[in-house]
C-alpha positions in Angstrom: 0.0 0.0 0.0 2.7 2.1 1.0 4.7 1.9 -1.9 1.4 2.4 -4.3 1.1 5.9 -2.7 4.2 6.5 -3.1 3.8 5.5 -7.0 1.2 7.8 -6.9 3.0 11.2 -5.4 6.3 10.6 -7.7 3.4 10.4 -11.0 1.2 13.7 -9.8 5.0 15.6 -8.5 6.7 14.8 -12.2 2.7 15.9 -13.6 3.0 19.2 -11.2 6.9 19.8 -12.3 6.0 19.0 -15.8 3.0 21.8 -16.2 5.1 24.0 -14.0 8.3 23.5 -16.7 5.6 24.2 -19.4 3.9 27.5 -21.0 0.6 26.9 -23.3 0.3 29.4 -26.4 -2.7 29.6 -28.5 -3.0 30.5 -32.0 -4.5 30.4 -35.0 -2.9 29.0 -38.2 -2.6 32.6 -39.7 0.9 34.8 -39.8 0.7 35.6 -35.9 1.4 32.2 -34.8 4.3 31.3 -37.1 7.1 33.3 -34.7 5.5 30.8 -32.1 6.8 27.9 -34.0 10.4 28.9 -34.1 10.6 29.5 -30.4 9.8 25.9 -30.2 12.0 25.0 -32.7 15.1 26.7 -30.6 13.7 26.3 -27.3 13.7 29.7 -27.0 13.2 29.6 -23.2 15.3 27.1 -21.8 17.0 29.6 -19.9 14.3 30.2 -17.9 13.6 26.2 -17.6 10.2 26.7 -19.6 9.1 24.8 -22.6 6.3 26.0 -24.9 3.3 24.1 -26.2 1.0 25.3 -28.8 -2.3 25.0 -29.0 -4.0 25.7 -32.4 -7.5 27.4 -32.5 -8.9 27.4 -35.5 -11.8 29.6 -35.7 -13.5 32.7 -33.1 -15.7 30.1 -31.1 -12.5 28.1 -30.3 -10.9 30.9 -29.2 -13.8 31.6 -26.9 -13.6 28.5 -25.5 -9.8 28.6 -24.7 -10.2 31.7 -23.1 -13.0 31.2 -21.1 -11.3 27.6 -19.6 -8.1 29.7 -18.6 -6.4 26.7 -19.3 -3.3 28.6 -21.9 -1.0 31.3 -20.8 -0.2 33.3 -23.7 -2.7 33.3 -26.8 -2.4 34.9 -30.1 -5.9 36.8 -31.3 -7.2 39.6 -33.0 -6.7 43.2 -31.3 -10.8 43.8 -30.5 -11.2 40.5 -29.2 -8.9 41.4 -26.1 -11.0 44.9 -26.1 -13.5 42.9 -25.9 -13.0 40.3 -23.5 -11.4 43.5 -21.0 -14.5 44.8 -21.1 -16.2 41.8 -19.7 -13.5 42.1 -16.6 -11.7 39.0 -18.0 -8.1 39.1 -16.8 -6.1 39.7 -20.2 -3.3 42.3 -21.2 -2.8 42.5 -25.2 1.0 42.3 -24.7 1.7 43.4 -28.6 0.5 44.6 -32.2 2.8 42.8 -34.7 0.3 42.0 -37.9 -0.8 45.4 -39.1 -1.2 44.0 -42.7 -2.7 40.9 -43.7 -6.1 40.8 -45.8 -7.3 41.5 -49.6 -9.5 40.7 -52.2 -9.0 38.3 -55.0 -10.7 37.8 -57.9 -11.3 36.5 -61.4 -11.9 39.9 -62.5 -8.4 42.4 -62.9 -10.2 45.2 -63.4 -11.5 45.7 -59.6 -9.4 48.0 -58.2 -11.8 49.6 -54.9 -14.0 47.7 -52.6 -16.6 49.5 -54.3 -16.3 47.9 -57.6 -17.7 45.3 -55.8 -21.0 46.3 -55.5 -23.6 43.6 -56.3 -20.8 40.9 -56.6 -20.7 37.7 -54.7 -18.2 37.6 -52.1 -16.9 34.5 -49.6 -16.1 36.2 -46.9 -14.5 34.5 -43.8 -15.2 34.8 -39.7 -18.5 36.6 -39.7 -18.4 39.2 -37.1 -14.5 39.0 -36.5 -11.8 40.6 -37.9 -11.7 40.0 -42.2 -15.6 41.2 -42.0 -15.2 43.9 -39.7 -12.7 45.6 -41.5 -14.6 44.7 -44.8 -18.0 46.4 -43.1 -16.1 49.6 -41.6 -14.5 50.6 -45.0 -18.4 49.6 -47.2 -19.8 51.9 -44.1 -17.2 54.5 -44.9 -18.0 54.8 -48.6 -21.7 55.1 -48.5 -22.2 51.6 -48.9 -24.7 49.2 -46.9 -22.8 45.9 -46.4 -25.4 43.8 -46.4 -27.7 45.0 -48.9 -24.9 46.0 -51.8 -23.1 42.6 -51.9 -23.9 39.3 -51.9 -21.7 38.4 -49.2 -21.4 35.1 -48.0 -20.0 33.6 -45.1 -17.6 30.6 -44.8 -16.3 29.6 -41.7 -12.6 30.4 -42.2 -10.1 31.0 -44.9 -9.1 27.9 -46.2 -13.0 27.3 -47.0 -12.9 30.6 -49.0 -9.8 29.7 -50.8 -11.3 26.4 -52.0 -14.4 27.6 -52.9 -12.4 29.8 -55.7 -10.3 27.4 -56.6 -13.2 25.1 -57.1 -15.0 27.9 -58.8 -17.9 28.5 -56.4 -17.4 31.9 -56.3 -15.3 34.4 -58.3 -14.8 36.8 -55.5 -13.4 36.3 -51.9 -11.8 38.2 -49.1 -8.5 36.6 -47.6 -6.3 36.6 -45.3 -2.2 35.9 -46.3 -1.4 33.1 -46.8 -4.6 31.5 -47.8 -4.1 34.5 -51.2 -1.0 33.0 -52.1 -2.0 29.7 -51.4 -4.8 30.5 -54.0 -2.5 31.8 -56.6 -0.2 29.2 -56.2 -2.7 26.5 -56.8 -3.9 28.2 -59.7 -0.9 28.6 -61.3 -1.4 32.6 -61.2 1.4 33.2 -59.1 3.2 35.8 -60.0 1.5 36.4 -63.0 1.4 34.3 -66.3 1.9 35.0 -69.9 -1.7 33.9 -70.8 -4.3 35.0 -68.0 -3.7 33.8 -64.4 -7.5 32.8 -63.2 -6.9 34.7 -59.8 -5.5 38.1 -59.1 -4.2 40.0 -55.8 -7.4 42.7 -56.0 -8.0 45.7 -53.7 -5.4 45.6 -50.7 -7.6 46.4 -47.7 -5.4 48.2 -46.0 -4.4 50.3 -48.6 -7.9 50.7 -48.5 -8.0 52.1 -45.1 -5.3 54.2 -45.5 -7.2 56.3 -49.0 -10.8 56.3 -47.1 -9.6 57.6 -43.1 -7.1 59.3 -44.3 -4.2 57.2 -42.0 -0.8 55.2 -42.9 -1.3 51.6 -44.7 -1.5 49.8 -41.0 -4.6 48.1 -39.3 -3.2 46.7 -35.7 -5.1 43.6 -36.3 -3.5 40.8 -34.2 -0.9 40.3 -31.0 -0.3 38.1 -27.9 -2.3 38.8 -25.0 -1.5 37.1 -21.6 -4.3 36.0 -19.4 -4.4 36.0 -15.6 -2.4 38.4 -13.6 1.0 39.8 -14.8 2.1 40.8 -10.9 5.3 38.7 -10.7 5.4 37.4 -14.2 6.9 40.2 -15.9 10.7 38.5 -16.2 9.0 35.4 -18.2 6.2 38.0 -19.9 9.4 40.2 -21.2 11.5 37.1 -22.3 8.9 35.6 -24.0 8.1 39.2 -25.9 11.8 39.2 -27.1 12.1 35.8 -28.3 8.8 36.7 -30.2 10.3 39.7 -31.9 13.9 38.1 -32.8 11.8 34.7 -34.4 9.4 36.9 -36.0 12.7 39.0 -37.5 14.1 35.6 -38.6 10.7 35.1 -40.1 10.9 38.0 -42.1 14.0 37.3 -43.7 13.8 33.5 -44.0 10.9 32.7 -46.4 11.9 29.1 -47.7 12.8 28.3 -44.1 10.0 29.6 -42.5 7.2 27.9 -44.5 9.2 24.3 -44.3 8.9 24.8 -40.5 5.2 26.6 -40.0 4.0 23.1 -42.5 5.4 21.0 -40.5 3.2 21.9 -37.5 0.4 23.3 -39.4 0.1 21.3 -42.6 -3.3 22.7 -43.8 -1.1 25.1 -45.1 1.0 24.8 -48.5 4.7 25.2 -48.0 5.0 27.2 -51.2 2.9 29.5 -50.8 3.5 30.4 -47.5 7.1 31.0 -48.7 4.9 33.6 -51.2 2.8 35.2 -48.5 5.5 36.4 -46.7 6.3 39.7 -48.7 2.8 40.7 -48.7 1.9 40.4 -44.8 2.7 43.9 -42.9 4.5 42.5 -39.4 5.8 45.2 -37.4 6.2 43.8 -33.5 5.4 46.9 -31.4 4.3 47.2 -27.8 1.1 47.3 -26.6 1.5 50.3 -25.0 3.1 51.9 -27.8 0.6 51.0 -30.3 -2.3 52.3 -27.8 -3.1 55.2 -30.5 -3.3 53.3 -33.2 -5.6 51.0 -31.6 -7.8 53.4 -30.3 -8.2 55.0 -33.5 -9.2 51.3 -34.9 -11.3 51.0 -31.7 -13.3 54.2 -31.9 -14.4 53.1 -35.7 -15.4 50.0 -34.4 -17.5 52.0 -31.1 -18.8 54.6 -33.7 -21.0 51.8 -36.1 -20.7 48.4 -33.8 -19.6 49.3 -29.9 -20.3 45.6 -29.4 -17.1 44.5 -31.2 -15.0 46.2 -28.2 -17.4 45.2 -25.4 -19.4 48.2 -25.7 -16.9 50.9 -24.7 -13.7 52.0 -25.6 -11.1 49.9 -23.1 -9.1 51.7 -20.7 -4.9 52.0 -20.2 -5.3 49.4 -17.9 -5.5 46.7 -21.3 -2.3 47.4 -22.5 1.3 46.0 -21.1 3.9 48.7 -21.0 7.3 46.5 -21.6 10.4 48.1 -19.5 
C-alpha cells in the first residue's frame, strides 16, 4: 500500500513539475502564430527552464472556448477580441501589435481596383463578425455603402474554406487573409503572373484601402499576444517571452523558404510554397502594446462609432495594455 502511494505522489510531482516547466500558447494558423513555432523549434526559453506548447484554434468560437477555460497562458488573437474580452473584466493584457497587414480581395476579375467595384458581386467572406468582416464592413460603411444589402456576401467559416471555394470555382470573389491569397494563386498557377491570364489576381489591398478612405498610414493593428491572468510577478517570463517573439518573427521575415518548411510541418493545412509567397505581402511590425495604444484606439473608436459591441461596448481603458520596461 505504501509503496502504491508513493507511486502515486512521484506520478502527480513529475505531472505538477512538468506543467510547472511548461507554458501553453494559443494561435491560430494565420501569420501571428508562425514566430510561435520557431521558439519551439530553438527552445527559445530554456534559460528560464520553460518549454512551450502550442495550441492551435482554428476559428472565433474556439478561441472563446480557450479563453474562457483559462487553461493557456499566452494566446495569439485579434486586437478587438482582447477589447472585448477586458471589457467583460476577464483578466487579459494584449501584450503586442505585430500584424498590421494581412487581408485582400481576390478575384477573377483584374479590373476591380476599390472595394466598391464590388457592389452587387458575390463575395466568400470569412469569420463573420471577427476581424476579415469587420474591416470589410467599416471601409463599405465608410463609402456610402450598406454591407449587407450591396453585396452578396457570403460567409464561410474560415479561410481555407474561401480559398477552396475559388479554386473550385464557387465563387469568383473572396476576401482573404495571407497566406490563404497566395496559397490560392499558387494552386492556380497565377502566381506571380502568367503569360496567358492567371485565373486569380491579388485585388483591392484592404489596408491600402484604409489608408485612401480615413485618411491614415497603410496599417490596421489587427493581431498580437495577450497574456491572461495576472502579470504581478510574471513580468521576467512575460518580457522574455516578448523578445524571443520579436527576434523569431525577424528571422521570419527574412527567411521565407525556411519559415514555410517549418510553419507546414506543424500546421500542414497550409501549402509550404505559398506560404514562402505570403511572406512579402503580410505587414508585421512587432510593437508594444503600449506603444501601439493610439493606433488601436483610433481602430477602436471606428469599431464604437458603427458596432460598440465589437470592443465590449466601450472603448477599453490604459489598464489593457502591457507597458514593456
Amino acid at each position: 500500500m505504501k509503496k502504491i502511494l508513493l507511486l502515486s505522489f512521484v506520478f502527480l510531482f513529475s505531472l505538477f513539475a512538468e506543467n510547472e516547466n511548461k507554458i501553453v500558447v494559443a494561435g491560430p494558423f494565420a501569420s501571428v502564430s508562425h514566430p510561435i513555432l520557431h521558439m519551439i523549434e530553438n527552445d527559445s526559453l530554456k534559460d528560464l527552464n520553460k518549454k512551450i506548447e502550442f495550441k492551435l484554434w482554428k476559428n472565433p468560437d474556439e478561441l472563446r472556448a480557450i479563453i474562457l477555460n483559462s487553461n493557456v497562458d499566452f494566446i495569439a488573437l485579434p486586437t478587438n477580441v482582447a477589447a472585448n474580452l477586458h471589457n467583460k473584466d476577464v483578466d487579459i493584457k494584449l501584450l503586442n501589435v505585430s500584424v498590421w497587414g494581412i487581408l485582400a480581395m481576390i478575384s477573377r476579375d483584374p479590373n476591380l481596383k476599390t472595394l466598391k467595384d464590388f457592389k452587387d458581386k458575390e463575395i466568400a467572406v470569412p469569420f463573420r463578425a471577427d476581424m476579415p468582416d469587420i474591416i470589410f464592413q467599416e471601409l463599405a460603411k465608410k463609402q456610402g455603402l450598406d454591407p449587407a444589402r450591396d453585396f452578396k456576401v457570403r460567409y464561410v467559416t474560415n479561410p481555407i474554406d474561401a480559398m477552396q471555394m475559388l479554386i473550385l470555382r464557387r465563387v469568383d470573389h473572396a476576401l482573404l487573409a495571407e497566406s490563404a491569397i497566395s496559397i490560392a494563386l499558387r494552386k492556380t498557377d497565377s502566381f506571380p503572373i502568367k503569360i496567358v491570364a492567371p485565373d486569380l489576381y491579388r485585388s483591392v489591398d484592404l489596408q491600402k484601402e484604409w489608408a485612401r478612405l480615413f485618411k491614415t498610414e497603410a496599417k490596421i493593428p489587427q493581431a498580437g499576444l495577450a497574456f491572461l491572468g495576472d502579470t504581478k510577478g510574471k513580468e521576467t517570463l512575460i518580457n522574455r517571452f516578448l523578445e524571443e517573439y520579436d527576434k523569431s518573427l525577424t528571422w521570419y521575415k527574412n527567411n521565407h523558404k525556411k519559415a514555410a518548411k517549418l510553419v507546414v510541418k506543424t500546421l500542414p493545412m497550409l501549402e509550404e510554397e505559398g506560404l514562402e509567397d505570403s511572406i512579402e505581402h503580410v505587414t508585421l511590425e512587432n510593437t508594444n502594446a503600449y506603444e501601439a495604444k493610439e493606433d488601436l484606439e483610433f481602430f477602436f473608436n471606428v469599431l464604437k462609432n458603427n458596432n460598440p459591441k465589437l470592443i465590449g461596448g466601450k472603448l477599453p481603458d490604459e489598464s489593457l495594455y502591457y507597458k514593456q520596461n
